[in-house]
N, C-alpha and C positions, 0 to 999 in steps of 0.2 A: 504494500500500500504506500502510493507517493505520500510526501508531508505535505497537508493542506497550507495552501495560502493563505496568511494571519496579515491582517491590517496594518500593527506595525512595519510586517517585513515590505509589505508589498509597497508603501510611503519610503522607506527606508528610513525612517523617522529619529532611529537612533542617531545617524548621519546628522539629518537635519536639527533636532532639538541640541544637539552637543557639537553645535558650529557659533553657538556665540561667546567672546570671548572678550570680555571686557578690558582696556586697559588700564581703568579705575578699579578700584571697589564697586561693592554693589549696591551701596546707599544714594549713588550717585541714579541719573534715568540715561545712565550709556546704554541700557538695554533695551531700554525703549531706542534710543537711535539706532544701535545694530539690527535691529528686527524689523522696523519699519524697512531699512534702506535693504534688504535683503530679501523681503516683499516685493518691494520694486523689481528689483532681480530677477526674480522668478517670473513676475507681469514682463518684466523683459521679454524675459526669453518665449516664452507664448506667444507675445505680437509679432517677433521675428518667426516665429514656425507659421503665421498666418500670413504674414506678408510674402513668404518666400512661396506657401500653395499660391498666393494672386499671382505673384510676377509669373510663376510657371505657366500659369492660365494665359496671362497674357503675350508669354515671348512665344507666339504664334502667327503665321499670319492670315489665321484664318480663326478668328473668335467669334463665334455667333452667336449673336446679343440673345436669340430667343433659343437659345440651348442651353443644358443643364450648367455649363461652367460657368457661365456668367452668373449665373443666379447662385454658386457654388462663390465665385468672387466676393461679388455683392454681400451676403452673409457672413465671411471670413473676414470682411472690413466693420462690420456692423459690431462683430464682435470685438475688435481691435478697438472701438468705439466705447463700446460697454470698458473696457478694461479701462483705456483711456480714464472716463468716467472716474472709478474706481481708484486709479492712483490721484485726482485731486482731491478726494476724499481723504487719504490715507494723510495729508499734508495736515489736514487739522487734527489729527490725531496725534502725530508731532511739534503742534501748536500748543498740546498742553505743558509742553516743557517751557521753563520761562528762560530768558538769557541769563541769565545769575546761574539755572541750572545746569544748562550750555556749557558757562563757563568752567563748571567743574572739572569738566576732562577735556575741551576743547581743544588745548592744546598738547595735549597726550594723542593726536587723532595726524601732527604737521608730520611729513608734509600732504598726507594723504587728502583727498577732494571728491565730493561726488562728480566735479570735471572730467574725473578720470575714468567714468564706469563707459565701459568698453560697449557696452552692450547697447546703452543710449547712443550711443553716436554711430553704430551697426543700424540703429532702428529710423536714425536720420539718412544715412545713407542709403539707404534701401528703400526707404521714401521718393529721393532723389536733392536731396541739400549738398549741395558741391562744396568744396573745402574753399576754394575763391569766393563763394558767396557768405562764408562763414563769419561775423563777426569777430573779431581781430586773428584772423586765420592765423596767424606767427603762434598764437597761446597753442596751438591743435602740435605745429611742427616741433617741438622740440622736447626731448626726450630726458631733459632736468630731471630734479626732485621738484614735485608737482605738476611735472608735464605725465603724459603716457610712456610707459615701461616700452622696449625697440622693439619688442612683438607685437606688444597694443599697437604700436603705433601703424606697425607694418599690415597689422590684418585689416586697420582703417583703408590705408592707400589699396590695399585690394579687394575691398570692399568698393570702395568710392569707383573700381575698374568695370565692375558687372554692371548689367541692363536695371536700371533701376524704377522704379513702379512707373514714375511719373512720363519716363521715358517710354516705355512702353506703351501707356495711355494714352499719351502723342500719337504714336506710331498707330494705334487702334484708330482712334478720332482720322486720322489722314487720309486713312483706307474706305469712310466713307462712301458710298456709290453713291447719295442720293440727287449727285449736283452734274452727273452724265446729261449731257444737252439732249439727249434722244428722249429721254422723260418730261422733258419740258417741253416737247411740240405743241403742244394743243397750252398751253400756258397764254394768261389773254394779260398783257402788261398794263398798268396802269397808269406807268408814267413813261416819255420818251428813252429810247434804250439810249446809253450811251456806248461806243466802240468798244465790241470787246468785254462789255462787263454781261456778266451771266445776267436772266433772264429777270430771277427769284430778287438778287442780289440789290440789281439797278434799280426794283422796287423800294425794298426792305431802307435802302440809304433814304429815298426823299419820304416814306411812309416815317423812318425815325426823327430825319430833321423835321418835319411836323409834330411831332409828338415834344416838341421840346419847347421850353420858355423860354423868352427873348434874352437872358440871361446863360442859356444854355447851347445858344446855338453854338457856341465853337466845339463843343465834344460832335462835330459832323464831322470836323477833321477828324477827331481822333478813333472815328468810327474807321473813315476811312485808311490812314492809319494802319489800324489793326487788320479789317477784314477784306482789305483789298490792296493793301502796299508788304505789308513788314511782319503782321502776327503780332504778337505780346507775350516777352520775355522768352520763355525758351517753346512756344507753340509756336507754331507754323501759322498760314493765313487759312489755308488747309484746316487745318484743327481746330483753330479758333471758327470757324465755320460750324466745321459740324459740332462744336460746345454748344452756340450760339442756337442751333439749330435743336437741337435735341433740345434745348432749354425752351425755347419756342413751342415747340411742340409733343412736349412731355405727357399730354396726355390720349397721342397715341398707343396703340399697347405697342405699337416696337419700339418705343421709345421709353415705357417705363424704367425697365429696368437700365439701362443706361445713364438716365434721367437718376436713379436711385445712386448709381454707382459716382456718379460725377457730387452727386450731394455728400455721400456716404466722405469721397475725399477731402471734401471743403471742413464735416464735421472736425474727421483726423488732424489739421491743420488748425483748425479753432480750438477743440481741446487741447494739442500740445501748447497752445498760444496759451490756456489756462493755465497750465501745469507750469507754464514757465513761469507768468506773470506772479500766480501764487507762491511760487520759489525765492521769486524776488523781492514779494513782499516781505516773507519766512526771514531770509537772510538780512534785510535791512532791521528786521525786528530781534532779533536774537545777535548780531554783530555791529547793528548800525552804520558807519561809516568805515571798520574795520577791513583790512587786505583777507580776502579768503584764504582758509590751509594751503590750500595749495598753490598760493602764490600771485592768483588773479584777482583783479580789482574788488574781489567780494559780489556787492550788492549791483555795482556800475558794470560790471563785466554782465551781470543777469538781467540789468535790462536793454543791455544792448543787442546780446542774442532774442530780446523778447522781438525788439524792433526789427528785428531783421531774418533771423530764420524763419522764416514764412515759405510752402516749400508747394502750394497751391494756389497763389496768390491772383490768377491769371484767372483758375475757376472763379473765385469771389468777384473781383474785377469784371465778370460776364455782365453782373447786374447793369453796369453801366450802358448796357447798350439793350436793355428790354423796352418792350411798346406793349401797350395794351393789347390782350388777346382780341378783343372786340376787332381790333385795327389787322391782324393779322392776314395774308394773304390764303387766299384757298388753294390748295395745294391740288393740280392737276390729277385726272384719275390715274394716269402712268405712273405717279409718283408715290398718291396714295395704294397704289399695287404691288409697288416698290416695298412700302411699307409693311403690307400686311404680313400675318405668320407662315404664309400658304405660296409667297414669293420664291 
């Protein structure tokens, strides 16, 4: 007879419960810091086995919005979502410790830094946040005491080398078919075409300069700009289309879940925006104006990543260019065909 599997073993628990290891005494709440941040750890590591099923889904070139994977995506970011959640929660539970308390082992912790967890900056990258785009990107490069250990550092740089979600999303958004001029024959325009600009498109521009206040007319440029010059930021004009487009017309059903998926990203993006802002509150409150363990400006170093790693910023940014559905164009029957599950 095998030996049944027991709870304990099967958690490994003994492992787990006898990995915390203070470097104070225990009258001090080190334990409460090592337990929280090793919570985080573990949410880590979860998000990154969920984000690595998307990107697989997505490094294809052939993703179909109304097949099982996408809706397999979809859900694996929801969940990343929920955890998301869950670690700004975890911050006010940390909040019970006061800075005087802090201060009892604080610096029994130099030069060590939550800066340096491997795993958060695996979970950026794999997002797709470039090390050039990183707030004072020198702090990431150097391998000091309080920078990253030469392995961390090195599994970053080949980390930062792979297809990364955001990239891939591009490249999904690109492939697009719905803007094939052979769908748009029977398309009746409403305003004169101009040379060259697609049928939908040469609409949608003077439909949105109408929808604007005499204050707002200059974003036509930046309409154009975007969906017919240059793109926004690292999306194509291509992609910024079909965002635009799916956002338009989200409640197609071929466009739900896509429509799902492009929100599900924005959320990811806004809670990490939480978790940091809340970090930075954390830190100004417990050290003040103090240089962080590990050597970074503390509290100024955390809002500067807050302002800046933004790593879906282009989806949010879509808003800027909506019109009332009321206003919207009727989308040819070729294209609604296009559409449907049965295409």
């Amino acid at each position: 007879m095998t030996d049944q599997l027991y709870y304990t073993d099967y958690l490994e628990l003994d492992k787990i419960l006898d990995s915390q290891h203070p470097k104070s005494d225990f009258k001090t709440d080190e334990m409460l810091f090592i337990i929280i941040h090793q919570a985080y750890e573990l949410w880590f590591k979860m998000i990154i086995h969920e984000l690595d099923t998307v990107r697989e889904i997505f490094d294809t070139d052939n993703v179909q919005d109304n097949a099982g994977e996408m809706s397999i995506a979809v859900h694996k970011l929801k969940r990343v979502v929920k955890i998301l959640e869950v670690l700004n929660r975890q911050v006010d539970i940390l909040e019970t410790m006061t800075p005087m308390d802090f201060l009892e082992f604080r610096n029994l912790l130099l030069p060590s830094s939550g800066f340096q967890s491997l795993q958060f900056r695996i979970i950026e990258a794999k997002l797709g946040l470039k090390m050039d785009q990183r707030y004072k990107s020198n702090y990431y490069k150097n391998t000091r005491p309080g920078g990253f250990n030469l392995q961390d550092f090195q599994t970053i740089n080949q980390i930062e080398s792979e297809a990364t979600l955001k990239g891939l999303v591009i490249k999904w958004a690109e492939r697009t078919p719905f803007f094939d001029e052979s769908l748009w024959k029977e398309y009746q325009s409403s305003f004169p075409a101009e040379n060259g600009t697609q049928k939908f498109w040469n609409d949608y521009k003077q439909i949105y300069q109408n929808s604007l206040s005499g204050v707002e007319q200059r974003q036509t440029e930046e309409l154009e700009k975007v969906f017919y010059k240059e793109g926004l930021g690292e999306f194509s004009v291509d992609a910024m289309r079909a965002v635009l487009f799916i956002m338009l017309y989200r409640n197609l059903p071929i466009f739900q879940l896509p429509f799902d998926l492009l929100s599900t990203l924005i959320d990811v993006d806004e809670l990490l925006s939480q978790w940091r802002y809340k970090h930075m509150l954390m830190a100004r409150r417990m050290i003040g104006m103090r240089v962080g363990t590990g050597g970074t400006s503390g509290a100024g170093y955390l809002e500067g990543a807050l302002r800046q790693h933004y790593i879906f910023k282009e989806l949010t940014e879509i808003s800027t260019f909506l019109v009332e559905r009321s206003k919207l164009p009727n989308l040819p029957a070729a294209v609604k065909e296009k559409m449907s599950f049965n295409a």
